[in-house]
Biopython code that builds the backbone (N, CA, C, O; Angstrom):
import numpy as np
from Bio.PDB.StructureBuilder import StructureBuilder

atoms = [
    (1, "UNK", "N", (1.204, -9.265, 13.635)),
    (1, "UNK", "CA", (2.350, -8.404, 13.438)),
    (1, "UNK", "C", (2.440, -8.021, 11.968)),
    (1, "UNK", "O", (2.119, -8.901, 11.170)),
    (2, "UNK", "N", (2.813, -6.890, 11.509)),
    (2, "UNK", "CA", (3.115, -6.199, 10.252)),
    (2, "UNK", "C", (4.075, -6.828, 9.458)),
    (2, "UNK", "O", (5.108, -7.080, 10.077)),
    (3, "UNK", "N", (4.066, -7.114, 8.451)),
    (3, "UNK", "CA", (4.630, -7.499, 7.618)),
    (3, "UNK", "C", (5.854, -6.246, 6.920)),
    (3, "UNK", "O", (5.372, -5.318, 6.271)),
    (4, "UNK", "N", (6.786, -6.286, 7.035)),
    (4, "UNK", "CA", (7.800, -4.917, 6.343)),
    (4, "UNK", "C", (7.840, -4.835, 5.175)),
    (4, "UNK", "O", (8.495, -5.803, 4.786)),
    (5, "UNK", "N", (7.310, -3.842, 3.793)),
    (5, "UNK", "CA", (7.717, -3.768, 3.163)),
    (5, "UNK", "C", (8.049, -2.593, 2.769)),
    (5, "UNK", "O", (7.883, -1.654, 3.547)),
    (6, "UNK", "N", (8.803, -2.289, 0.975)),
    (6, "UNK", "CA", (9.663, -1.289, 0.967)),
    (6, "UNK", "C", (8.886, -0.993, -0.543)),
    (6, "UNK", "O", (8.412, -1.999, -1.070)),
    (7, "UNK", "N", (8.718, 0.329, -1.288)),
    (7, "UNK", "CA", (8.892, 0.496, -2.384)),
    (7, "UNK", "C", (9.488, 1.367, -2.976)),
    (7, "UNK", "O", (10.112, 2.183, -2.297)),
    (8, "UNK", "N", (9.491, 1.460, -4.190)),
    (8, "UNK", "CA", (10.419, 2.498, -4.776)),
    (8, "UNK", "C", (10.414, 2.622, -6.279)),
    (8, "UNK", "O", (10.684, 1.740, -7.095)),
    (9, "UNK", "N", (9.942, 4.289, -6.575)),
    (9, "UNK", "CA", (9.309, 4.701, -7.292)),
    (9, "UNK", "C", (9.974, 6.048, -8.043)),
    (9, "UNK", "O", (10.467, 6.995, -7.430)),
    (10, "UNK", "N", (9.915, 5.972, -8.976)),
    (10, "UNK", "CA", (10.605, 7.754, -9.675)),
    (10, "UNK", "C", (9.001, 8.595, -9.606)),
    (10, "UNK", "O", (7.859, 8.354, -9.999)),
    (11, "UNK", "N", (9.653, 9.617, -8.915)),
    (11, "UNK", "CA", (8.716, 10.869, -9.231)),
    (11, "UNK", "C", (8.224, 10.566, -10.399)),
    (11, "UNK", "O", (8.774, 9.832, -11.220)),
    (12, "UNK", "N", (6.709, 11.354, -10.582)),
    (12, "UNK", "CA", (5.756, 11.424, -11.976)),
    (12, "UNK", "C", (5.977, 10.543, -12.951)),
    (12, "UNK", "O", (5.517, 10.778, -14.068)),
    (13, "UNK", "N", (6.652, 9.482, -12.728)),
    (13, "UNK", "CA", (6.422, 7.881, -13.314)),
    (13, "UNK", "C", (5.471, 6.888, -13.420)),
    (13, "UNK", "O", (5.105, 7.341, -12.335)),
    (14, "UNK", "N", (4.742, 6.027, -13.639)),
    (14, "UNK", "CA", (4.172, 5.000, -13.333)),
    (14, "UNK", "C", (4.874, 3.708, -13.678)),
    (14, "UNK", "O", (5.420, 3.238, -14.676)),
    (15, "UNK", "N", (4.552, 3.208, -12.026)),
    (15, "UNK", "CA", (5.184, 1.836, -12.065)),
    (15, "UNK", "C", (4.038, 0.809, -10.918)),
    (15, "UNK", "O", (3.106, 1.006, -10.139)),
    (16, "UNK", "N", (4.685, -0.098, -11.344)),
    (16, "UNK", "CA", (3.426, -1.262, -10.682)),
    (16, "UNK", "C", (4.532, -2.202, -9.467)),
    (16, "UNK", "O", (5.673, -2.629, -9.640)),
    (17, "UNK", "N", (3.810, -2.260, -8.492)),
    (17, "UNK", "CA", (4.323, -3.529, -7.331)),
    (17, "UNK", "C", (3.380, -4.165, -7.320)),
    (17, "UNK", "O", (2.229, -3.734, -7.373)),
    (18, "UNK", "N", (3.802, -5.564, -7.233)),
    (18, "UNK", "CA", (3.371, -6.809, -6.988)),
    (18, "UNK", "C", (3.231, -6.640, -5.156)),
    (18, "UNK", "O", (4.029, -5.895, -4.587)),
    (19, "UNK", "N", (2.504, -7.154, -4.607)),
    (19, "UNK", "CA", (2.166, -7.626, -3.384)),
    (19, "UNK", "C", (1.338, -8.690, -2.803)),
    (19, "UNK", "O", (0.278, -8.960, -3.367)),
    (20, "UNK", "N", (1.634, -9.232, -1.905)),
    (20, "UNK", "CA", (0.656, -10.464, -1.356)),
    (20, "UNK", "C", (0.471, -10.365, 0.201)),
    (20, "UNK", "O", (1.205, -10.597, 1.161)),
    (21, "UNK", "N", (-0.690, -9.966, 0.061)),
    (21, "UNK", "CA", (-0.885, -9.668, 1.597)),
    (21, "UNK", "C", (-1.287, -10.874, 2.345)),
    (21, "UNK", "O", (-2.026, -11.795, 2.000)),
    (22, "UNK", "N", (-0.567, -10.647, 3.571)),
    (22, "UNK", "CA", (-0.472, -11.847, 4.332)),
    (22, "UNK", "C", (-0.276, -11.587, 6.233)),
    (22, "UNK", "O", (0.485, -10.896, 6.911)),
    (23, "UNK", "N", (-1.186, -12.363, 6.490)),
    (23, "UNK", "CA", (-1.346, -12.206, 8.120)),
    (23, "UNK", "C", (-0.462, -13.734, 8.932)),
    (23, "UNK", "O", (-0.469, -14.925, 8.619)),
    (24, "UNK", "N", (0.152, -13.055, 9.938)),
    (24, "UNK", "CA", (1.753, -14.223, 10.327)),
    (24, "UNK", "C", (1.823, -15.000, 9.759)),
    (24, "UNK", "O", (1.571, -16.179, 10.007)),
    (25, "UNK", "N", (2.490, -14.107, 8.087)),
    (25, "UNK", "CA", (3.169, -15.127, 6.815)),
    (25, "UNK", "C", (2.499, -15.979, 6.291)),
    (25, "UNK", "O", (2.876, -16.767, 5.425)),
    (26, "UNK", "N", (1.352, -15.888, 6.814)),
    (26, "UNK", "CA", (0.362, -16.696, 5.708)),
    (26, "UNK", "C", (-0.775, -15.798, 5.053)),
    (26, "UNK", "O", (-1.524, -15.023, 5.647)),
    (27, "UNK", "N", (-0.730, -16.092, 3.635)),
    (27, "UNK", "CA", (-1.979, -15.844, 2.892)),
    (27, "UNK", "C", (-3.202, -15.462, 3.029)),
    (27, "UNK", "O", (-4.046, -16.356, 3.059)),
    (28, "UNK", "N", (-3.675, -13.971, 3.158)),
    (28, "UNK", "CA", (-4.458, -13.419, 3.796)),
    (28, "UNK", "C", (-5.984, -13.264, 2.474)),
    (28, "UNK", "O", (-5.989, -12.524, 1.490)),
    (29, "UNK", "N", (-6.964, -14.097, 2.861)),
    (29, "UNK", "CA", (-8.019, -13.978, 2.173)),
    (29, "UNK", "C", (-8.764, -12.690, 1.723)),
    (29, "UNK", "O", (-9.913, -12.584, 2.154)),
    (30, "UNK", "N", (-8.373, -11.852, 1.053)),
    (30, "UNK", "CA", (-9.251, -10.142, 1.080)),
    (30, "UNK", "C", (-10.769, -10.392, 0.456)),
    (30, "UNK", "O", (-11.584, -9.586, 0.904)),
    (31, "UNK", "N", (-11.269, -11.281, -0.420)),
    (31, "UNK", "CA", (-12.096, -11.466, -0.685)),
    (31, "UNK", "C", (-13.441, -10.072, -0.135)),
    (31, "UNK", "O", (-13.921, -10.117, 0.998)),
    (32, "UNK", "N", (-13.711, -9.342, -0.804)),
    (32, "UNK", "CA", (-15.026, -8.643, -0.214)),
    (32, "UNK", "C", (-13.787, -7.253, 0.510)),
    (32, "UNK", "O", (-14.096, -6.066, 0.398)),
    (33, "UNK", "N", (-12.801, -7.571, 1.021)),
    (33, "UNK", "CA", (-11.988, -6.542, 1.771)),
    (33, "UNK", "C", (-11.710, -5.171, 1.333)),
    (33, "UNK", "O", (-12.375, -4.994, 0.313)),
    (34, "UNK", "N", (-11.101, -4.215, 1.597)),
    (34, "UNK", "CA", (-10.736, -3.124, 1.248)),
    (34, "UNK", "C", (-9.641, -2.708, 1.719)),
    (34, "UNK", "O", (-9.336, -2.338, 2.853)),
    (35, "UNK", "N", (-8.998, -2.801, 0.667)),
    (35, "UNK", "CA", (-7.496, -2.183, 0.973)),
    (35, "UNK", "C", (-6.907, -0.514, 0.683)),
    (35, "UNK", "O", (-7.049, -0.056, -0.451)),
    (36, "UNK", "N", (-6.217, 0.382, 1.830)),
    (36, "UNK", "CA", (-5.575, 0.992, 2.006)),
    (36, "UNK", "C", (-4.555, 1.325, 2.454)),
    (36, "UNK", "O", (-4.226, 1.067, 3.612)),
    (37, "UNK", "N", (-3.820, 1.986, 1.606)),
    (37, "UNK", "CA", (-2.252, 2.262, 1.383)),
    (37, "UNK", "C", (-1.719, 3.404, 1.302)),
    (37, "UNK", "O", (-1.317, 3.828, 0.218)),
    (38, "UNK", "N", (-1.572, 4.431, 2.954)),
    (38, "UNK", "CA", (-1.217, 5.365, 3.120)),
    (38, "UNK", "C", (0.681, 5.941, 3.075)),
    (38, "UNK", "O", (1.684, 5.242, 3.220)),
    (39, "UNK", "N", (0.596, 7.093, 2.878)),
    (39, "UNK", "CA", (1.931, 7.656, 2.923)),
    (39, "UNK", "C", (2.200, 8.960, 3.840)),
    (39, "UNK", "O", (1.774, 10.034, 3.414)),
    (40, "UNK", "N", (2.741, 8.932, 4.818)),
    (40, "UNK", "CA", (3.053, 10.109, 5.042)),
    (40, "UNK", "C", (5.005, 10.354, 5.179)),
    (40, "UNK", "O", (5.889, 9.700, 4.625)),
    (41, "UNK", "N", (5.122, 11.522, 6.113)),
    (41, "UNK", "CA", (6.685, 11.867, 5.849)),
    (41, "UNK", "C", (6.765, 10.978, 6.921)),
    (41, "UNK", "O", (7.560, 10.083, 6.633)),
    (42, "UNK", "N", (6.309, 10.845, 7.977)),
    (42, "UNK", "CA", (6.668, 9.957, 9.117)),
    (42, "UNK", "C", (5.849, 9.291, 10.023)),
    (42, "UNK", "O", (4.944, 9.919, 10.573)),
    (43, "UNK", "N", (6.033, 8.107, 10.261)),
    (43, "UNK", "CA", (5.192, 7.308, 10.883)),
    (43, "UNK", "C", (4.210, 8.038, 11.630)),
    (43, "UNK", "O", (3.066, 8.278, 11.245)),
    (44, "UNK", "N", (4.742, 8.390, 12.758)),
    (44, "UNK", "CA", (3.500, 9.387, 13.820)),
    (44, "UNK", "C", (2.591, 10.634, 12.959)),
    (44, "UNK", "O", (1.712, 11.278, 13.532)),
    (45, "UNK", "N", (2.952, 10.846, 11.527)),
    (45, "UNK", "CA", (2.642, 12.640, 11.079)),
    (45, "UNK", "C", (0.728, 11.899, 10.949)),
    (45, "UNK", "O", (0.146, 10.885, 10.562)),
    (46, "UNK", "N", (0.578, 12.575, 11.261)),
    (46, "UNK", "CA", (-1.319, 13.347, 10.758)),
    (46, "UNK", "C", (-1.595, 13.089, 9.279)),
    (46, "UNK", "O", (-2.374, 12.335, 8.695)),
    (47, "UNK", "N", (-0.766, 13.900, 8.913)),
    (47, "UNK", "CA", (-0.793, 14.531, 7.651)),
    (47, "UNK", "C", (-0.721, 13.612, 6.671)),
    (47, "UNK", "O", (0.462, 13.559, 6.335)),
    (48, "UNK", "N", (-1.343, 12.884, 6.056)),
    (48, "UNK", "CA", (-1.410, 11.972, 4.792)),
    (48, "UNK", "C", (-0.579, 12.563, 3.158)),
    (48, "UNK", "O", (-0.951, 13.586, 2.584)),
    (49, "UNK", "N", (0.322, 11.855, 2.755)),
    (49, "UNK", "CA", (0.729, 12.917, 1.481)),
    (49, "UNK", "C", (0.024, 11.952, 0.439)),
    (49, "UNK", "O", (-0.478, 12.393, -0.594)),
    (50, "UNK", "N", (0.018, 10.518, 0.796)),
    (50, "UNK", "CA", (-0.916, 10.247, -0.737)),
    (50, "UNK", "C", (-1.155, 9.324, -0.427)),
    (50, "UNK", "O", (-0.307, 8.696, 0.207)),
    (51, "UNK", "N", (-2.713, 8.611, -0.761)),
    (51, "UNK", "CA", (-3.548, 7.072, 0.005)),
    (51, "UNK", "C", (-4.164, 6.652, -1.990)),
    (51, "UNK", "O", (-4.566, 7.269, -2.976)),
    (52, "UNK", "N", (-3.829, 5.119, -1.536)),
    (52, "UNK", "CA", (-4.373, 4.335, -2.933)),
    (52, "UNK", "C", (-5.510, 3.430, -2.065)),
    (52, "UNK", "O", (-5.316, 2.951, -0.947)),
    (53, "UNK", "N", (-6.137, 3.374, -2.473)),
    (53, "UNK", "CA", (-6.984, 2.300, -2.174)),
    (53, "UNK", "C", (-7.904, 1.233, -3.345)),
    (53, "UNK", "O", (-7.827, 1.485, -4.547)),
    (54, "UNK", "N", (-8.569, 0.309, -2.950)),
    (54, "UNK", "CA", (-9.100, -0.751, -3.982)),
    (54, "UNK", "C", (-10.133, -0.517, -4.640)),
    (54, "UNK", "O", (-11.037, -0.582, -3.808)),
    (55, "UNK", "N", (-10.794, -0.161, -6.133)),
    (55, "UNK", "CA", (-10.056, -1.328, -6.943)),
    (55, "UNK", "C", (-9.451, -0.263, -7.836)),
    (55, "UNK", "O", (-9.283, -0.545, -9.023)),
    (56, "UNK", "N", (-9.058, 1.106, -7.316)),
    (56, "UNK", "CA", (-8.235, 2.032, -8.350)),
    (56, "UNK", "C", (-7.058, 1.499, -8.781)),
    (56, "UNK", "O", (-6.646, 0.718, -9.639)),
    (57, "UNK", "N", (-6.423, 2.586, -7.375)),
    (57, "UNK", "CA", (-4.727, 2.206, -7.366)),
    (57, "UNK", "C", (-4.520, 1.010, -6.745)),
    (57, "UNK", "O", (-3.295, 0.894, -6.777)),
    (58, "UNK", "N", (-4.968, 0.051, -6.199)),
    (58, "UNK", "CA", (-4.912, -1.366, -5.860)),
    (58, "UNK", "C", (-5.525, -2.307, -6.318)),
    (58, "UNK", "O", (-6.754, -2.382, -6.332)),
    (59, "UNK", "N", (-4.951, -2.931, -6.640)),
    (59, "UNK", "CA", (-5.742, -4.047, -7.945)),
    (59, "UNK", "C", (-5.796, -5.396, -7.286)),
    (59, "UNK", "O", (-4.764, -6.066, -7.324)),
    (60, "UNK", "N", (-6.642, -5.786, -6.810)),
    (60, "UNK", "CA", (-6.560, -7.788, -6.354)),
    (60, "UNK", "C", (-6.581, -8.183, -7.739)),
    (60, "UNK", "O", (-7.229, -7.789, -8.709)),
    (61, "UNK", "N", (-5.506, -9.262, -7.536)),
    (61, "UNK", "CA", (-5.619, -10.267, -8.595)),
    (61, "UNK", "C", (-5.781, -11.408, -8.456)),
    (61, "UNK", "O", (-5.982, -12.137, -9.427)),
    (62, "UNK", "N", (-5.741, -11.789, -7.408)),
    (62, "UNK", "CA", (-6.473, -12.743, -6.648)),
    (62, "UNK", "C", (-6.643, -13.202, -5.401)),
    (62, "UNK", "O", (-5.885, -13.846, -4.675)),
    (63, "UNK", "N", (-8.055, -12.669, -5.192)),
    (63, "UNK", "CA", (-8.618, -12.240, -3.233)),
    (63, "UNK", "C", (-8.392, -13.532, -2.292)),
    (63, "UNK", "O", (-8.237, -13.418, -1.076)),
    (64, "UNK", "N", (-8.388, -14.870, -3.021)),
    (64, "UNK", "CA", (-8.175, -15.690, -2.066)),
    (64, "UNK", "C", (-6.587, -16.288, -1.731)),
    (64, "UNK", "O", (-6.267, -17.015, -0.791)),
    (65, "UNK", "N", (-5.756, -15.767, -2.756)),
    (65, "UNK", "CA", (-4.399, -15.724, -2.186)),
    (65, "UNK", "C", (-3.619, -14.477, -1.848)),
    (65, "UNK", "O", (-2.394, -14.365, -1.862)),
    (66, "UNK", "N", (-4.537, -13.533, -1.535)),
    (66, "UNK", "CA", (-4.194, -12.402, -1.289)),
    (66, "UNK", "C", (-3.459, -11.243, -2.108)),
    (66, "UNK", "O", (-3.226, -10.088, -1.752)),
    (67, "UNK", "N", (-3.216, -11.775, -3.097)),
    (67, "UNK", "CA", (-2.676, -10.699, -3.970)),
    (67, "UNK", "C", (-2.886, -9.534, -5.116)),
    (67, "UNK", "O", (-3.649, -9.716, -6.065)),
    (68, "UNK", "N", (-2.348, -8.665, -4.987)),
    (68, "UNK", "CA", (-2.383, -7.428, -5.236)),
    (68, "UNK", "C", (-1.744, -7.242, -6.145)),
    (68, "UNK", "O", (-0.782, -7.976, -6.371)),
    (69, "UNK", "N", (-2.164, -5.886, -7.212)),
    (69, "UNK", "CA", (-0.943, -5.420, -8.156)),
    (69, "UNK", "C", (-1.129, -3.546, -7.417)),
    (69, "UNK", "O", (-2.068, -2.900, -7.883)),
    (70, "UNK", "N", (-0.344, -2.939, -6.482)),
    (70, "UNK", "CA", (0.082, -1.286, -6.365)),
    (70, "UNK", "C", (0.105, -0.529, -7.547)),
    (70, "UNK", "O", (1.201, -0.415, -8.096)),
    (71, "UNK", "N", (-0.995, 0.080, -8.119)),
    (71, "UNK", "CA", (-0.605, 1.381, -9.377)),
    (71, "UNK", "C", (0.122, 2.383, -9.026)),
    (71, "UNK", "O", (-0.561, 3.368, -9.306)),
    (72, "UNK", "N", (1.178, 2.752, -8.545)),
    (72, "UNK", "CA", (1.393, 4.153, -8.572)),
    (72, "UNK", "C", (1.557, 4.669, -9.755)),
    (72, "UNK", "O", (2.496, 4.488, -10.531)),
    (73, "UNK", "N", (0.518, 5.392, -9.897)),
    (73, "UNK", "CA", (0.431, 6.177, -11.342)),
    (73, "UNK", "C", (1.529, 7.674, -10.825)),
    (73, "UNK", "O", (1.930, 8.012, -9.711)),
    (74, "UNK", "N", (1.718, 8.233, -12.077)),
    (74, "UNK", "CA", (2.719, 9.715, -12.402)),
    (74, "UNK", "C", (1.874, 10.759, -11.303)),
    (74, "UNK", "O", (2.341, 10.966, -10.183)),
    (75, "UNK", "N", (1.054, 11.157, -11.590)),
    (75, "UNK", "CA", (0.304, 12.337, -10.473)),
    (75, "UNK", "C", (0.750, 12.092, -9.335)),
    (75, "UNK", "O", (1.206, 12.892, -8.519)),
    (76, "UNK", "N", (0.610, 10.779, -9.237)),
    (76, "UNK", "CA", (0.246, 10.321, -7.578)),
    (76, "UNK", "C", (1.636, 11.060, -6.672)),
    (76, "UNK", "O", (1.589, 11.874, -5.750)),
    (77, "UNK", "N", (2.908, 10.384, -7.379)),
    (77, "UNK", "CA", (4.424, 10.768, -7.380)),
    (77, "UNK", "C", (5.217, 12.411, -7.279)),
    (77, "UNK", "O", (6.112, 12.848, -6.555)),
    (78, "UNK", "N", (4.266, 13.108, -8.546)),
    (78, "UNK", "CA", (4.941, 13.758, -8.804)),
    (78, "UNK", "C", (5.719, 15.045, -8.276)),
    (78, "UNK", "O", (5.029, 15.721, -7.513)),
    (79, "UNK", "N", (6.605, 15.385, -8.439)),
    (79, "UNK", "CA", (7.019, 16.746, -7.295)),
    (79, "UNK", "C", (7.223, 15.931, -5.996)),
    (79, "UNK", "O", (8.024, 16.579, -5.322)),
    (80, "UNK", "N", (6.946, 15.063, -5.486)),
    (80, "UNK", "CA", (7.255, 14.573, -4.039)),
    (80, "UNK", "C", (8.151, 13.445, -3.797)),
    (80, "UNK", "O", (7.884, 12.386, -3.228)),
    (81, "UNK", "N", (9.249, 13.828, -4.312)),
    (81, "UNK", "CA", (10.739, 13.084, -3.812)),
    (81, "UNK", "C", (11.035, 13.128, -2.937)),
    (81, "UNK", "O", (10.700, 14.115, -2.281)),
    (82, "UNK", "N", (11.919, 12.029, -2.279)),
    (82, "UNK", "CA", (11.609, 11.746, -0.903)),
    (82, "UNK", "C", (11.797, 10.349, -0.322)),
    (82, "UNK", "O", (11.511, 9.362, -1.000)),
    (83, "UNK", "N", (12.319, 10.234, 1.045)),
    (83, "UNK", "CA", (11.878, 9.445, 1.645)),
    (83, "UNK", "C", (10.558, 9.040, 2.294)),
    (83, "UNK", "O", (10.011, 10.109, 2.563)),
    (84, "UNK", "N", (9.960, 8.279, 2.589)),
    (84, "UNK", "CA", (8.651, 8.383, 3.190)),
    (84, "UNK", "C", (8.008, 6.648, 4.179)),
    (84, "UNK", "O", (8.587, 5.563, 4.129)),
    (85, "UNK", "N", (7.542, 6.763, 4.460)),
    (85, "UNK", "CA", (7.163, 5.554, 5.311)),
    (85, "UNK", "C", (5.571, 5.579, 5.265)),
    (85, "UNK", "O", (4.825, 6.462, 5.688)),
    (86, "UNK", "N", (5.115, 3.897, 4.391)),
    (86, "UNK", "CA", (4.250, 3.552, 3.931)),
    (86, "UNK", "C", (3.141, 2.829, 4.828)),
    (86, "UNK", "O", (3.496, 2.458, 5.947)),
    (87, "UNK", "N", (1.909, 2.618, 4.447)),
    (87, "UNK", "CA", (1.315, 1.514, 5.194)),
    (87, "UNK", "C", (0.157, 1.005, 4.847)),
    (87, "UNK", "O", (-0.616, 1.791, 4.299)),
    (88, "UNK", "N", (-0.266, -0.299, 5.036)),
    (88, "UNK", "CA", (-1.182, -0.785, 4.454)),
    (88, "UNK", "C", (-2.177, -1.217, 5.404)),
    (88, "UNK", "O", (-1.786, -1.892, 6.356)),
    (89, "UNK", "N", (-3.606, -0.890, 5.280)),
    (89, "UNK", "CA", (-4.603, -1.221, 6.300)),
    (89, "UNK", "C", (-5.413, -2.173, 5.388)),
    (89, "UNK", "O", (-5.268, -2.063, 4.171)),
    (90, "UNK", "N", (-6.275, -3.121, 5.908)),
    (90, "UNK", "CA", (-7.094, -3.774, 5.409)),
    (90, "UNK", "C", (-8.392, -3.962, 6.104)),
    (90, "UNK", "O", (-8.587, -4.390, 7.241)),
    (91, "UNK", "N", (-9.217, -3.577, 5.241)),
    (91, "UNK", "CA", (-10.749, -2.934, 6.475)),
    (91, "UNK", "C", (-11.393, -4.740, 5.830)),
    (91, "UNK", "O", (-11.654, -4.981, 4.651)),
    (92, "UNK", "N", (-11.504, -5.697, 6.935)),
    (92, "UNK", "CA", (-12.514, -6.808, 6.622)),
    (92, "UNK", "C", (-13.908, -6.598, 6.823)),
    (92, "UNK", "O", (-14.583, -5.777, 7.445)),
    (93, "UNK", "N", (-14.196, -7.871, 5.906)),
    (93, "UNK", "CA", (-15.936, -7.444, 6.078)),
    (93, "UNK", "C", (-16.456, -8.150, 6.976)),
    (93, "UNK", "O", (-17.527, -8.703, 6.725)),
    (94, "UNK", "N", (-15.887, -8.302, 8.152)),
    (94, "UNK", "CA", (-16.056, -8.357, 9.669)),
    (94, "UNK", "C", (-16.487, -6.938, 10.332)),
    (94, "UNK", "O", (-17.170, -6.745, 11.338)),
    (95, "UNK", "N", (-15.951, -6.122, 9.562)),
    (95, "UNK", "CA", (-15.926, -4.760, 10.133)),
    (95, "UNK", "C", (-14.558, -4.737, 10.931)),
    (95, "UNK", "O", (-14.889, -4.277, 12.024)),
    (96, "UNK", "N", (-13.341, -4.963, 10.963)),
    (96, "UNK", "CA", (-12.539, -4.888, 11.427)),
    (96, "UNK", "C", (-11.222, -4.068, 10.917)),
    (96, "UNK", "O", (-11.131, -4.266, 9.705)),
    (97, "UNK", "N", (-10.247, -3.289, 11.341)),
    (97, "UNK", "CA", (-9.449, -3.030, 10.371)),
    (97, "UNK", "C", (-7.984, -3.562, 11.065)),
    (97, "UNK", "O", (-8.017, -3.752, 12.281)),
    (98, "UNK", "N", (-6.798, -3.791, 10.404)),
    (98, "UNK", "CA", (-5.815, -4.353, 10.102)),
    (98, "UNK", "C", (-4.728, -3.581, 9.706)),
    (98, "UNK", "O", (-4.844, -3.065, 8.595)),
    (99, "UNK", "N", (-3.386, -3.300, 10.510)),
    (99, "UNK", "CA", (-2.839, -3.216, 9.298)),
    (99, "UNK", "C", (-2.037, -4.312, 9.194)),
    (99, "UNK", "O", (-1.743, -5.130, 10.066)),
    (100, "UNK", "N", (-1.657, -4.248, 7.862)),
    (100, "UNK", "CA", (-0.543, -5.338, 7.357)),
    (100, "UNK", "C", (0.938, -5.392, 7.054)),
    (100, "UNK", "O", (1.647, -6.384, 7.223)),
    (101, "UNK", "N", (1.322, -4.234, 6.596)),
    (101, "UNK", "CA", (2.420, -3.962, 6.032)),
    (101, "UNK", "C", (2.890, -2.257, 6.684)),
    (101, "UNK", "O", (2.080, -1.355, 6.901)),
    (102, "UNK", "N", (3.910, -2.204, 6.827)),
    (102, "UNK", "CA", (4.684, -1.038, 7.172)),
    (102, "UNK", "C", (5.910, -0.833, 6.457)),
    (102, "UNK", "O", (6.589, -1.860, 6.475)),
    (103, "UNK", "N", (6.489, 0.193, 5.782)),
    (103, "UNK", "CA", (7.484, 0.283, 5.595)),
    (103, "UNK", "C", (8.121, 1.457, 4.827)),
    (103, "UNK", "O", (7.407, 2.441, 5.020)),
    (104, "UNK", "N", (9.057, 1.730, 4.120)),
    (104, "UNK", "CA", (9.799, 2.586, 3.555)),
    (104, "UNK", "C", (9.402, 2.692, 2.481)),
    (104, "UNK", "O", (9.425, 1.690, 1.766)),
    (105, "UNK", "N", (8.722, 4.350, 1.793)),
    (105, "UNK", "CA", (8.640, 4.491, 0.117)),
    (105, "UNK", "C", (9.598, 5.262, -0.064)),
    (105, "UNK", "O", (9.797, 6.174, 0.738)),
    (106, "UNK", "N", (10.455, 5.059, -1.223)),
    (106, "UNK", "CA", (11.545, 6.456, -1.756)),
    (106, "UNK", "C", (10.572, 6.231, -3.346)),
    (106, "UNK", "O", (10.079, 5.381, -4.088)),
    (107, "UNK", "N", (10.821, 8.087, -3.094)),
    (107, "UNK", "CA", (10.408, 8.457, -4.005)),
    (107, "UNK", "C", (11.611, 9.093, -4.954)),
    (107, "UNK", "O", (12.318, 9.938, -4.405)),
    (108, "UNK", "N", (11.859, 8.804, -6.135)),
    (108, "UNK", "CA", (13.073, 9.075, -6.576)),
    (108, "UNK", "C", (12.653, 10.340, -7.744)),
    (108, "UNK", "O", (11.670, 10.316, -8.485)),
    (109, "UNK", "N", (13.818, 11.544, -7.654)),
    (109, "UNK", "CA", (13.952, 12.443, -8.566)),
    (109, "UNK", "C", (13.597, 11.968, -10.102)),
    (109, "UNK", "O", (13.698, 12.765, -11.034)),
]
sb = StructureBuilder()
sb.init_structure("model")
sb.init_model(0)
sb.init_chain("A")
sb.init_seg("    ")
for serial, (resi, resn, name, xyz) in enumerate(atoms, 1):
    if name == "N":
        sb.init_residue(resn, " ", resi, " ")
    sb.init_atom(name, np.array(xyz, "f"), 0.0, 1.0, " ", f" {name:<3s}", serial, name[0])
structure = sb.get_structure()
């Protein structure tokens, strides 16, 4: 099951989230993994408005306790204020993919 989370960000800002990804609340090993972190306006849309993935805009800081530092850099943001609903997939090197996290981005003026 998905883990809920929320972020929240000013338009054409850069700011950093902490995250720890984790499979039923426990500590999810990414080691070797690849993480992606899509946005669109709404859960069901097609339409992608902005994806980070590893080791750009997602930073492990350490793969065997699962944690992450989120870059949203200024570009990424900018002009697209907003509510939005987030999500995080994790492709293992099982070949498997995952997601982990679901939840709410506001993007602030």
């Amino acid at each position: 099951m998905a883990t809920i989370i929320a972020f929240e960000v000013y338009a054409g800002r850069a700011r950093d989230h902490v995250v720890q990804c984790k499979l039923n609340d426990v500590a999810l090993d990414i080691t070797g993994c690849t993480l992606t972190f899509t946005v669109r306006r709404q859960r069901d849309d097609t339409a992608v408005l902005l994806t980070m993935t590893t080791p750009v805009q997602i930073e492990v800081t350490s793969a065997t306790n699962g944690m992450t530092v989120f870059h949203f850099i200024g570009s990424l943001t900018q002009g697209r204020a907003g509510l939005y609903i987030g999500r995080l997939d994790v492709l293992l090197t099982t070949g498997q993919t995952l997601m982990l996290e679901e939840g709410p981005v506001t993007i602030l003026p």
